[in-house]
DOZA-418001 format. One record per residue: residue number from 1; x, y, z of N, C-alpha, C in turn. Coordinates in Angstrom, 2 decimals. Example, Ala and Ser with C-alpha at 12.3 -4.5 7.8 and 13.67 -1.06 7.14 Angstrom:
BEGIN
nuke  n_east  n_north  n_up  ca_east  ca_north  ca_up  c_east  c_north  c_up
1  13.19  -5.69  7.80  12.30  -4.50  7.80  13.20  -3.30  7.80
2  12.85  -2.25  7.08  13.67  -1.06  7.14  12.90  0.03  7.87
END
This chain:
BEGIN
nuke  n_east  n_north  n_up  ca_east  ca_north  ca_up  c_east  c_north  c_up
1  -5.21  -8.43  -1.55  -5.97  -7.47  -2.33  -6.54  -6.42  -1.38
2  -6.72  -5.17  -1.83  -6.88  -4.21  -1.17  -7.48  -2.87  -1.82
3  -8.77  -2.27  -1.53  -9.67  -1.06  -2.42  -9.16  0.25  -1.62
4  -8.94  1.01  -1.84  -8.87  2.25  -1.49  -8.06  3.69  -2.03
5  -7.90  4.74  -1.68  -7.41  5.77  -2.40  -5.98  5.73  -2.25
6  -5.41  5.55  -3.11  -3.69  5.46  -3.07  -3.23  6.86  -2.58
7  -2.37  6.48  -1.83  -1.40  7.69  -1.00  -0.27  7.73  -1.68
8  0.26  9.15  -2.02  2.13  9.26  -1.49  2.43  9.32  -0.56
9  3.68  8.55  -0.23  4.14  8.93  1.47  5.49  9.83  1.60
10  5.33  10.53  2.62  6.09  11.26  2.80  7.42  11.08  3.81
11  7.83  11.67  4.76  8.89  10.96  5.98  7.38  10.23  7.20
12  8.33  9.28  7.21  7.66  8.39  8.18  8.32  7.66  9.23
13  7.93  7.60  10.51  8.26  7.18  11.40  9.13  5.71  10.87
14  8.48  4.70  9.87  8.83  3.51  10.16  9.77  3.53  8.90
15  9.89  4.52  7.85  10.82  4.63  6.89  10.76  3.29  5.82
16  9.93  2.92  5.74  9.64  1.97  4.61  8.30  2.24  3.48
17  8.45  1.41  2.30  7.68  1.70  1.36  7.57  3.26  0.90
18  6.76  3.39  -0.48  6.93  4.40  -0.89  4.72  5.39  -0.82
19  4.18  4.51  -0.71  2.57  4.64  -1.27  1.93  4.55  0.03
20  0.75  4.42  0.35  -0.29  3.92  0.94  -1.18  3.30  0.31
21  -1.88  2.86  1.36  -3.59  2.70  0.82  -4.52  2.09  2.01
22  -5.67  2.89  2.54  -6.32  1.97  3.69  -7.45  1.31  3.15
23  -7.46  -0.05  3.19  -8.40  -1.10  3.06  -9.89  -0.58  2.98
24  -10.83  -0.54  1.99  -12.10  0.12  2.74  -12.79  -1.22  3.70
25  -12.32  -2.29  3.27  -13.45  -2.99  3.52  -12.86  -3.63  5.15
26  -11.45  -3.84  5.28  -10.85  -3.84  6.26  -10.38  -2.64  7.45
27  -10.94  -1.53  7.13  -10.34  -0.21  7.35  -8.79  -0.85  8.07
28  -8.30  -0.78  7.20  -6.36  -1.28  8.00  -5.65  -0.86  6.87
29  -4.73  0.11  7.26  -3.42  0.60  6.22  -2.46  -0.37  5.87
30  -1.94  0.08  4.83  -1.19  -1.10  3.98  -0.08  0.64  3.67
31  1.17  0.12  3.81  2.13  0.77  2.95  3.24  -0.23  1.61
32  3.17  0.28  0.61  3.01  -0.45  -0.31  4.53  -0.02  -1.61
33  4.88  -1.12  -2.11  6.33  -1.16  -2.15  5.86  -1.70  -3.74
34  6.86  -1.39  -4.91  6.89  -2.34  -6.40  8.03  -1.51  -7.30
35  8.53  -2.52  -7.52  8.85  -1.94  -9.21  8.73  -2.49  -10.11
36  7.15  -3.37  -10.35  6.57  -3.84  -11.64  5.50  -2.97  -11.76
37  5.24  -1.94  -10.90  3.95  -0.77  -11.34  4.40  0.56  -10.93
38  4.30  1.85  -12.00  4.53  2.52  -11.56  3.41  3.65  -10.60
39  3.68  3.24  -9.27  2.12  3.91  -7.92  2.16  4.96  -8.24
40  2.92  6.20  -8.47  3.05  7.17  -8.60  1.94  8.10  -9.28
41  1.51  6.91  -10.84  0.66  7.47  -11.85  -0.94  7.30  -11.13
42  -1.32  6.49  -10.04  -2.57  6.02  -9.04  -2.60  6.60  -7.93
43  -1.65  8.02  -8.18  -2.14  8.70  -6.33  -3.28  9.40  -6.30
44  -4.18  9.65  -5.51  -5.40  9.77  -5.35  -6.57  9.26  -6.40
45  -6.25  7.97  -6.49  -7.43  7.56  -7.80  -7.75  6.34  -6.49
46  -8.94  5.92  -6.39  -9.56  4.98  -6.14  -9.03  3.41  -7.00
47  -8.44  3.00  -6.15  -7.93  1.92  -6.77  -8.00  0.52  -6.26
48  -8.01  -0.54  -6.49  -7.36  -2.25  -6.01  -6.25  -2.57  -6.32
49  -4.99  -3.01  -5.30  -4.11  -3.78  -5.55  -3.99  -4.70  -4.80
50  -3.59  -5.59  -5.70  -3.03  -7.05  -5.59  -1.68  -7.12  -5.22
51  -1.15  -7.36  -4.28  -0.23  -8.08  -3.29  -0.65  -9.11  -2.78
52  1.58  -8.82  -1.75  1.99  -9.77  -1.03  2.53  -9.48  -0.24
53  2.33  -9.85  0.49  2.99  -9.85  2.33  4.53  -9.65  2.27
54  5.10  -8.53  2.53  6.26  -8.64  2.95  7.00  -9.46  3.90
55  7.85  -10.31  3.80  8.20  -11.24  4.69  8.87  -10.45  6.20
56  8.56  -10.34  7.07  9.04  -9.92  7.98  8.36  -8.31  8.59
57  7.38  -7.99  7.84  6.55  -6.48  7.74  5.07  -6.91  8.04
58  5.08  -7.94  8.07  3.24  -8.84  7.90  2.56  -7.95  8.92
59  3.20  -7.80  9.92  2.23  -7.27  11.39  3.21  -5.78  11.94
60  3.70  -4.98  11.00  3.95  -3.81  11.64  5.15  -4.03  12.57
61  6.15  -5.05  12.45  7.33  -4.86  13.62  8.52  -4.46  13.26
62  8.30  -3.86  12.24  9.59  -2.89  11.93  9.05  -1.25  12.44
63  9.82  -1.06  13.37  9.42  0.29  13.69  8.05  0.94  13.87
64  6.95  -0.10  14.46  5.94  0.08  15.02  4.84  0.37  13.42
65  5.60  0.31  12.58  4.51  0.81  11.22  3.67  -0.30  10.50
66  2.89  -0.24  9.78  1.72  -0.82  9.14  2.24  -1.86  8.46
67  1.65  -3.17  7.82  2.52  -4.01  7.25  2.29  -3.66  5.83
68  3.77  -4.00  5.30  4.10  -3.59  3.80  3.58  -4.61  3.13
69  3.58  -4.27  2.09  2.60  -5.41  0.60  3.72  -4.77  -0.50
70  3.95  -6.07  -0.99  4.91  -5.84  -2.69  3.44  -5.68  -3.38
71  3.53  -4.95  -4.22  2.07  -4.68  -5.27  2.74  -5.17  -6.59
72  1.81  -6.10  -7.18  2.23  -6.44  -8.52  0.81  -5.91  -9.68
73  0.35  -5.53  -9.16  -0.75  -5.32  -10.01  -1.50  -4.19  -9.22
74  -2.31  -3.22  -10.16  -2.92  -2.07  -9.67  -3.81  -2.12  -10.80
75  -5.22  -2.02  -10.47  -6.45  -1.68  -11.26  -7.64  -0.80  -10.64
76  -8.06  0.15  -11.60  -9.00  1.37  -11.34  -10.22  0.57  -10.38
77  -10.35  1.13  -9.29  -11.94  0.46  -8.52  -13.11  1.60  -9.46
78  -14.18  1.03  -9.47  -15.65  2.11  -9.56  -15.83  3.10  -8.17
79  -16.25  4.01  -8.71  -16.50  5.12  -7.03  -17.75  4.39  -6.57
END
């Protein structure tokens, strides 16, 4: 689980996932992957999602980038 302002991503060094989001409470980026939600409709809204650890992305060793999370769920945070 994870609070913060959902990103689009653009070209990226590590070429994975499609979203962001940095943790507030962890300050640590998450790039963030689904096709049971559509992220697209949550870019810049203050949000929580619920993930899961990409198997093999957990710690950023694909191409030096942030670890990916499958998102199965997305709900509005309070500001």
């Amino acid at each position: 689980m994870a609070t913060g302002t959902m990103e689009r991503l653009d070209i990226t060094s590590y070429q994975y996932g499609s979203h962001a989001i940095t943790d507030e409470a962890a300050v640590a980026l998450y790039v963030l992957d689904s096709d049971l939600v559509d992220l697209d409709s949550y870019v810049d809204q203050r949000v929580t999602v619920y993930n899961t650890l990409v198997p093999g992305y957990e710690s950023g060793q694909v191409e030096g980038g942030p670890p990916l999370v499958y998102v199965t769920e997305v709900v509005p945070a309070p500001l």
